[in-house]
N, C-alpha and C positions, 0 to 999 in steps of 0.2 A: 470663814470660807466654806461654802456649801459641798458637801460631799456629792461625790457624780452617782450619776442613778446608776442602779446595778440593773445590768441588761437584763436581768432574769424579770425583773418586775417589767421589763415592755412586755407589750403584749405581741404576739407574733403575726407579722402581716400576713395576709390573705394571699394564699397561691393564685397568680393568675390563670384567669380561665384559657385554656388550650383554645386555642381557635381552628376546627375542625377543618381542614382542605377541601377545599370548592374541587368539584368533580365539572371538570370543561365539558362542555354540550361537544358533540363530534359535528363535526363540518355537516349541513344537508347535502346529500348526494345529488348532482345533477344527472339531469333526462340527455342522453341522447337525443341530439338532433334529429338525426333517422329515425327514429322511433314514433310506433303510431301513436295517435290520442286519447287511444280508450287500452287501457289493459283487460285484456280480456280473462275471466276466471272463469267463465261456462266450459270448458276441457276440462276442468277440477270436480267439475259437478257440485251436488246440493253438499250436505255435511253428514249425512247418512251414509253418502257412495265418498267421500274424499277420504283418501291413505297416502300416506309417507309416499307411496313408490310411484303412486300419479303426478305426485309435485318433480319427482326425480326423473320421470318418464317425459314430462310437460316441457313446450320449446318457453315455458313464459318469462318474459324479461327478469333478471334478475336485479337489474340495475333498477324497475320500475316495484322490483318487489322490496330493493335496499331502502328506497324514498319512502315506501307504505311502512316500511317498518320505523321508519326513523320517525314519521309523526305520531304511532303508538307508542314506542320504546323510548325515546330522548326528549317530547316536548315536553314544556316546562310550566307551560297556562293553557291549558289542549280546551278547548271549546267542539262538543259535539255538539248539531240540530239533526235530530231522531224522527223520521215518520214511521208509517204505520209496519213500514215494510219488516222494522226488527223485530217486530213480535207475529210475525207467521207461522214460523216454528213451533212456536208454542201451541197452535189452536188459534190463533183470534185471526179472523182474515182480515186484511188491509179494505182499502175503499175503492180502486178505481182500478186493481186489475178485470182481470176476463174475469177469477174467480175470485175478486172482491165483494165487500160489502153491499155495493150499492148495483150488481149483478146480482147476487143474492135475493133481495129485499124486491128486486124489480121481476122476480120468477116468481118468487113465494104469496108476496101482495098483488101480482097481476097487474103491477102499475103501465100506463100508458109510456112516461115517460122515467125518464133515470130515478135508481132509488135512492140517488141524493137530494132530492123534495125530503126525503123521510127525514132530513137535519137543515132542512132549512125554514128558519121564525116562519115564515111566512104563510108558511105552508103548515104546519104542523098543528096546530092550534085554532087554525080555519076551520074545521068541521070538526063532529064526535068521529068520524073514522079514521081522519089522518092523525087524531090525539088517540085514539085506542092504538094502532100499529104502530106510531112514535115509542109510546109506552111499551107495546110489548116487544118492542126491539131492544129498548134500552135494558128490558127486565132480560131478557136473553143474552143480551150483552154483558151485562152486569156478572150474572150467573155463568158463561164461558171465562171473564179473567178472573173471577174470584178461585175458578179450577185451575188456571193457568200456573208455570212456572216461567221464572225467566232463563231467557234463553242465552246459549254461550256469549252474546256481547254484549246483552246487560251486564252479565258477570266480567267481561273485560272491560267496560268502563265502571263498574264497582272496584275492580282492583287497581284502576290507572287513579279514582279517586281520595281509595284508600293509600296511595303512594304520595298523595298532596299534590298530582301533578295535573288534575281536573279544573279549571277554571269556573267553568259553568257547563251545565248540561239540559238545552234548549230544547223540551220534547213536547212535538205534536199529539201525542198518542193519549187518551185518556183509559187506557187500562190499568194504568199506575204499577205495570208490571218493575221500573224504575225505579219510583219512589219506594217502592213497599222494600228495596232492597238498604242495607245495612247504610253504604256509604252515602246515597243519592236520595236523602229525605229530600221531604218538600215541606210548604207550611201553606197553607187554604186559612181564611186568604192570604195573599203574596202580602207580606208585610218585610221591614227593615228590623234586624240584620237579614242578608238574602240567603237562602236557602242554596244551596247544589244546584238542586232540579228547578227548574222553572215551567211548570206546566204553561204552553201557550193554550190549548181550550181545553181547559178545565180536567174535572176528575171524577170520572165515573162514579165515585165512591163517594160523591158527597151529592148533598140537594139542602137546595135553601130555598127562601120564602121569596116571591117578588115584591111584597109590600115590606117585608119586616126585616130584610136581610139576614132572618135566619137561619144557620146552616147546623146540619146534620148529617148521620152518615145516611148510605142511601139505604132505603127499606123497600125492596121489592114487592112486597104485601100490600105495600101502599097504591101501588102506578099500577100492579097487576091488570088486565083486564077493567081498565078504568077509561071511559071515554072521556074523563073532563080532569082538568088538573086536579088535585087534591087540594083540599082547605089545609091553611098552615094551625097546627097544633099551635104555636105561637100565639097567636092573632086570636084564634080562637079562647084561649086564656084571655087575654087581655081584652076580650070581646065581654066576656061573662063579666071579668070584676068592673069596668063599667058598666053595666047592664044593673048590677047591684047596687053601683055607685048612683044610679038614675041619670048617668049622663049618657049623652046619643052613640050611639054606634059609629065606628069611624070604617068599618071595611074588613073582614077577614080577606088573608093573601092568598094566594095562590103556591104550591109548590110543583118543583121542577127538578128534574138534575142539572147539577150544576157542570153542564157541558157547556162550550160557545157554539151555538148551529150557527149558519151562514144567515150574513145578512142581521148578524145584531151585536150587539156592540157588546165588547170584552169587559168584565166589570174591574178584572187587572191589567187592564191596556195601559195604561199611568206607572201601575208599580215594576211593568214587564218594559217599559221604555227607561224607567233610574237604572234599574238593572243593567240594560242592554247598552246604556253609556258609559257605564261604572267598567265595565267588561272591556268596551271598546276603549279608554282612557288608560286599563291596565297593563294595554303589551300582548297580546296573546300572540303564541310566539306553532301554534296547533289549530287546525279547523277541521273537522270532518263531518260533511254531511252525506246524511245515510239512509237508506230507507226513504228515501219520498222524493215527487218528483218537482218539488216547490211549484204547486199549484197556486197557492196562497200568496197572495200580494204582501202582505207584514212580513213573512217568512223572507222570501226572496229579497227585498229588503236589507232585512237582517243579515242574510248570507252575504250580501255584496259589502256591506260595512265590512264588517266579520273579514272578508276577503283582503280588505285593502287593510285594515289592522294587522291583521297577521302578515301579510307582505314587509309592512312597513319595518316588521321588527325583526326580518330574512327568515320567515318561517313558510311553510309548506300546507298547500290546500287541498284535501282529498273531497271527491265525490265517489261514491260505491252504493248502488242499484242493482236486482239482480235483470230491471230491466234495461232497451239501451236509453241513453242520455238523453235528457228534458229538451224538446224542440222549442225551446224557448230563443227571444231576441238575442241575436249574436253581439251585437251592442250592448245587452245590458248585465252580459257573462262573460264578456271578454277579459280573457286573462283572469279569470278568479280564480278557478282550476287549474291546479300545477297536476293533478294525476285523477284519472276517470278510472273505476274500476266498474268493471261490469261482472256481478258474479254474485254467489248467495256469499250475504256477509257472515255468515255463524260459521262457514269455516277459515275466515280471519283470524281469529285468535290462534287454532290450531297450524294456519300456515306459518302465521307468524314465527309457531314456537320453532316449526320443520325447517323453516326456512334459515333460523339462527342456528340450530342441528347440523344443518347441511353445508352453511358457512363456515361452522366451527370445524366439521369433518375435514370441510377443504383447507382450511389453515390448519389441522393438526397435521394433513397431510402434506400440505407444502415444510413446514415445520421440520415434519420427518424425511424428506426430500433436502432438506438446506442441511438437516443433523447429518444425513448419510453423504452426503457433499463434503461438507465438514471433517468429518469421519475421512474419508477418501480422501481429502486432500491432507488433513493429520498422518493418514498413512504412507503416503508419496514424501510427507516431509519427513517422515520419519527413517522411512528407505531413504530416503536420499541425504543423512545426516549419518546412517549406519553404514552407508558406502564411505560417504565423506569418512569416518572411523574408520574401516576399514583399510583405504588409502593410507591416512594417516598413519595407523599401525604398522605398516607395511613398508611406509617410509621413515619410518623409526626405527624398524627393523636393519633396513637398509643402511642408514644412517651409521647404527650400532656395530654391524658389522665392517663396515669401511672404519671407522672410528677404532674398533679393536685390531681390524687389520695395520691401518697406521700405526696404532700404539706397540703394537708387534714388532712392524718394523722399526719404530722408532729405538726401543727398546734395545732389540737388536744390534742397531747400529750404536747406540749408547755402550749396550757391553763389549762391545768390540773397541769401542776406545777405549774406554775401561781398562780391558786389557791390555791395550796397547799401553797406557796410558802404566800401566802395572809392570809392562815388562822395559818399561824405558826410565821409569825412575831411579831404580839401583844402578844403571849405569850409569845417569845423571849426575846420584849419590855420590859413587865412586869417582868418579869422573870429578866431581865435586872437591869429594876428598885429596885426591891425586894430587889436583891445584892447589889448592888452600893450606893443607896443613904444613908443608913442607916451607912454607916464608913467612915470617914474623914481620909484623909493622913496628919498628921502634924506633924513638925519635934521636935524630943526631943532634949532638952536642956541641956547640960550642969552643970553643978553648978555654972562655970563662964560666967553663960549666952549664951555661944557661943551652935550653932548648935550641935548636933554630927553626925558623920559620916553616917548614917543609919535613913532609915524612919521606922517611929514604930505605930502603928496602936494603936487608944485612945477611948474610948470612949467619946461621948458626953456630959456627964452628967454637967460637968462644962461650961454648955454653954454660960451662965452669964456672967460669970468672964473671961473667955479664948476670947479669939478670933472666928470671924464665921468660920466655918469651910471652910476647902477647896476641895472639890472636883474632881477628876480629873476622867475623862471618855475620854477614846480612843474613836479615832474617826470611827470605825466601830467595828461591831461585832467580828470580824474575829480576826483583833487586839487585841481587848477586850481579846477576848478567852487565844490567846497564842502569838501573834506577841512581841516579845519583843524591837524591832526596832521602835515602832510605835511611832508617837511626841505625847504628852499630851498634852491637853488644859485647863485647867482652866474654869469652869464652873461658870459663875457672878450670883451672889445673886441679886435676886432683890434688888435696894437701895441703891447698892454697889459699889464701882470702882473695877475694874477689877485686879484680882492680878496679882503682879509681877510673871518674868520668873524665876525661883530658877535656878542660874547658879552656877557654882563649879566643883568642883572636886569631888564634894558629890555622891556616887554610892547609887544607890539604891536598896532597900528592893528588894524583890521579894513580890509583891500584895498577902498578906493569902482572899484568895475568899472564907475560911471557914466563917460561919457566925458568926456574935460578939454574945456576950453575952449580955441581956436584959439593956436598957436603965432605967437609970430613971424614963422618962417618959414610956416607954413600960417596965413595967414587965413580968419575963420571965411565959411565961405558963406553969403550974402546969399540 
């Protein structure tokens, strides 16, 4: 028979793994019906003039500042689309304000018409003049974000990224002030796995070949004060070893920065469309576009999907500009936007934090309004149970002394029988004795000697000659009186043995308690 395995040689199973509690997302707060369309933040000012006591001084909705905060603070697949407006702050100017880019470029170049010719194919490459000013706008360009910093809400979608709660982050802006940050790389070109950041045109920072699709970073030396695109280093290699080789020349390229200008076609348009489905088939459950006023046909697009995705999955849709809201088709934005904000976005983050400060301040204080309530009403119960004791005591008191009074009287009345009760028994006694002693029960006789039936009551006088008499006394009063059940005892004479138990069938007399008639020795009183 095989011997049972000794448990020590199992080996010991594996602790199951804890399975860490899911933290519930909090309800989205709803808008007020009454409440206007646009949340307005211009009363707050830019992020230079905003403090603590402007937001506390400010009538602005706080129910509309709960819903902005819940789509930073609680979503869970947050998708931002970025223009040019996030990075003003920094130095770079956007494009289509008064003091945009292309206001800019249209004072400086003397142009007839708007200085966005100066990024469109069409235009830019047309002549040595419009390729010299392209060029030195870019080389200027280049040269203000490369000084640049990012600004407070690039650092707040760096930290919402770095919290895993970022989806994707869709940015117009080719300053790469985004990408260059910790959580919000990118990858040139857009290739699979996707990246964070998804630059929609391009990246300053880079320039490639048009023939050879070569890419490098960008070299301002290169474009500087250059009327004609530059020859690709690339090409130009491959130009010389066949030249060596004696086969024909096929083309040196042309380079370029690798931005999208208008009017030509995106060379990630394909890998920015897998993305952009991958995202919508995800759930994003967060939208917020910022900075720009979807000029751009792709964009707005995007935003509208973006819009109806994020609905579908009961989540909330910001727009925040600090100028007012895109006069775009009311048809083709309807219902996207659950909250407009109008206001500089870079003191977002900071209102945010004020705003959960200033929530928290009012729940500490209600808090402390419910404790002192609390409190208050602890102390009404507690007066009102120290009464209730009080009462109590009082009627304990009472009680106690009725209770001793009673037992006083009772007492009282007890010793007074007592004594009664003490001065009537000797007479009793006596009285007792008077009766009793003076007549003997003894039984008549027969002529044949034998007993007869009946006890008969004798006097003493023959006391010589007869026998001592016998006495019998019930054993209490009570008996004595009228008990007829009561046992007799035999009362011993001094000197004497004790008499026998008269047993029989013999019934007895009835005791006459009338008094005898004078003894012998007692003659009767004359």
């Amino acid at each position: 028979m095989p011997s049972p395995d000794d448990p020590q040689d199992e080996e010991p199973r594996p602790k199951r793994a804890q399975r860490t509690p899911s933290i519930r997302k909090p309800k989205l707060p709803k808008r007020e019906e009454a409440a206007e369309q646009v949340l307005d933040l211009t009363c707050l000012k830019t992020l230079g003039e905003y403090n603590k006591q402007a937001l506390s001084e400010s009538s602005v909705c706080r129910t509309d500042l709960s819903l902005l905060s819940h789509v930073f603070k609680h979503s869970r697949r947050l998708v931002v689309i970025t223009g040019a407006g996030i990075s003003v702050s920094s130095g770079i100017p956007d494009f289509r304000s008064t003091t945009g880019l292309f206001t800019l470029l249209k004072n400086d170049l003397k142009l007839k018409a708007s200085g966005k010719q100066m990024f469109d194919a069409s235009v830019v490459y047309n002549d040595t003049t419009s390729t010299q000013n392209f060029h030195t706008t870019i080389c200027d360009l280049h040269d203000l974000c490369s000084k640049s910093e990012p600004t407070p809400f690039h650092k707040c979608i760096n930290e919402i990224s770095k919290d895993k709660r970022l989806l994707r982050l869709y940015s117009q802006n080719i300053d790469c002030l985004d990408a260059n940050m910790s959580h919000l790389s990118t990858r040139t070109p857009l290739e699979a796995p996707w990246p964070t950041t998804i630059q929609l045109h391009g990246s300053i920072q880079k320039m490639n070949c048009t023939k050879c699709n070569w890419m490098g970073d960008f070299d301002a030396s290169v474009f500087n004060n250059c009327d004609v695109a530059p020859e690709c280093p690339e090409c130009k290699e491959i130009e010389s070893v066949r030249s060596v080789a004696g086969k024909r020349p096929q083309g040196i390229g042309r380079l370029r920065p690798r931005v999208v200008l208008y009017n030509e076609f995106n060379p990630d348009a394909d890998a920015i469309g897998q993305v952009s489905e991958a995202d919508l088939t995800s759930r994003p459950d967060g939208l917020i576009v910022v900075g720009t006023t979807l000029k751009i046909p792709g964009v707005r697009r995007l935003v509208r999907e973006m819009s109806q995705a994020v609905h579908a999955a009961k989540g909330a849709t910001v727009w925040m500009n600090i100028d007012d809201p895109p006069q775009i088709s009311k048809r083709e934005f309807e219902g996207c936007f659950d909250l407009i904000v109008k206001g500089d976005c870079q003191i977002i983050p900071q209102l945010m934090a004020d705003y959960e400060q200033e929530k928290l301040e009012i729940e500490q204080k209600k808090a402390e309004e419910r404790r002192a309530k609390a409190e208050a009403k602890e102390a009404a119960r507690l007066l009102r149970q120290k009464q209730a004791l009080e009462r109590a005591e009082k009627r304990a008191e009472r009680d106690l002394l009725k209770a001793k009074r009673t037992k006083s009287e009772g007492s009282m009345e007890s010793n007074s029988k007592k004594r009664k009760m003490a001065d009537e028994k000797p007479i009793l006694a006596k009285r007792i004795r008077s009766e009793i002693i003076g007549f003997s029960l003894v039984p008549e006789l027969t002529s044949s000697g034998q007993s007869s039936s009946d006890y008969s009551l004798s006097e003493s006088s023959d006391r010589d000659a007869s026998p001592e008499p016998e006495v019998y006394v019930y054993q209490s009063v009570t008996s004595l009186l009228g008990a007829r059940d009561a046992r007799p005892e035999v009362l011993k004479q001094p000197g004497q043995q004790p008499g026998k138990r008269r047993l029989g069938g013999l019934k007895r007399k009835p005791v006459n308690t009338s008094l005898p008639g004078p003894t012998k020795e007692e003659p009767a009183a004359k």
